[in-house]
C-alpha positions as CSV (number, residue, x, y, z in Angstrom):
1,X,98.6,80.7,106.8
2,X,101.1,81.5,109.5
3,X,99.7,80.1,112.3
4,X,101.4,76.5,110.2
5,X,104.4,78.8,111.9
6,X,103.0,80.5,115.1
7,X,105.6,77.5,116.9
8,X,108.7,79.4,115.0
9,X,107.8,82.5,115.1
10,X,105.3,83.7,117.0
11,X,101.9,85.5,116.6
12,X,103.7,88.7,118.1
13,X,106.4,88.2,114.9
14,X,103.7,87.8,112.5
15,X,103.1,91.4,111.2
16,X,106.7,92.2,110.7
17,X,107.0,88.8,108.5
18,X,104.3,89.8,106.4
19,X,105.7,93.3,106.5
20,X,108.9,91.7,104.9
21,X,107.2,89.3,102.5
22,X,104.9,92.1,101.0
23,X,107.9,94.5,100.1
24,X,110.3,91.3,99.0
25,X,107.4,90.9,96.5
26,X,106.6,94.4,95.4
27,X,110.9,95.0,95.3
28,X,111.1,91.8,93.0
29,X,108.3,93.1,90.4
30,X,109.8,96.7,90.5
31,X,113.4,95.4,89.9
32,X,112.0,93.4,87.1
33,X,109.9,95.9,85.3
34,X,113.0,98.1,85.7
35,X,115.3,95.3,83.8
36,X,113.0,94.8,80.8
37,X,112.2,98.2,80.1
38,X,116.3,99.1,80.4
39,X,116.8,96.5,77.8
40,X,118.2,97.6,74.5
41,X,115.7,98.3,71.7
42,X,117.1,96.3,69.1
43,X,117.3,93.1,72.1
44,X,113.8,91.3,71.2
45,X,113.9,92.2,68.2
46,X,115.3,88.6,66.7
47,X,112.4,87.0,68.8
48,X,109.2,89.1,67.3
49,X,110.4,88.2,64.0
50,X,109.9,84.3,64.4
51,X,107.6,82.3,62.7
52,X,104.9,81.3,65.2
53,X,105.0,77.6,64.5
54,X,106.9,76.0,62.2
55,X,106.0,74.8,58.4
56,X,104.5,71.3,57.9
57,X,106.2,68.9,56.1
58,X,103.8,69.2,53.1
59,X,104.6,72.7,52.5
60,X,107.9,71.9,52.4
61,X,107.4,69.6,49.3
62,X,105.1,71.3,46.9
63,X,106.4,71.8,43.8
């Protein structure tokens, strides 16, 4: 894939671009792990309560 770039940046600049893209990725997934799990308890709660889909129009009127 980067030799698209090797014009920009150079094969000698190569490793430290992937260097930088690997731990951009692996700090993004870390800092979002660490946001859901420090969410409070009660803050999906709401959400896992939902009705999956909503109820036809027939059920609505049965008598």
């Amino acid at each position: 894939m980067l030799k698209y770039y090797k014009d920009y940046f150079g094969y000698e600049n190569a490793e430290w671009l992937q260097l930088v893209v690997l731990i951009a990725s692996i700090l993004f997934f870390v800092l979002l792990i660490y946001s859901v799990i420090n969410k409070p308890k009660n803050y999906y709660k709401k959400n896992s309560e939902l009705p999956l889909e909503d109820d036809s129009e027939e059920d609505k009127f049965k008598i």
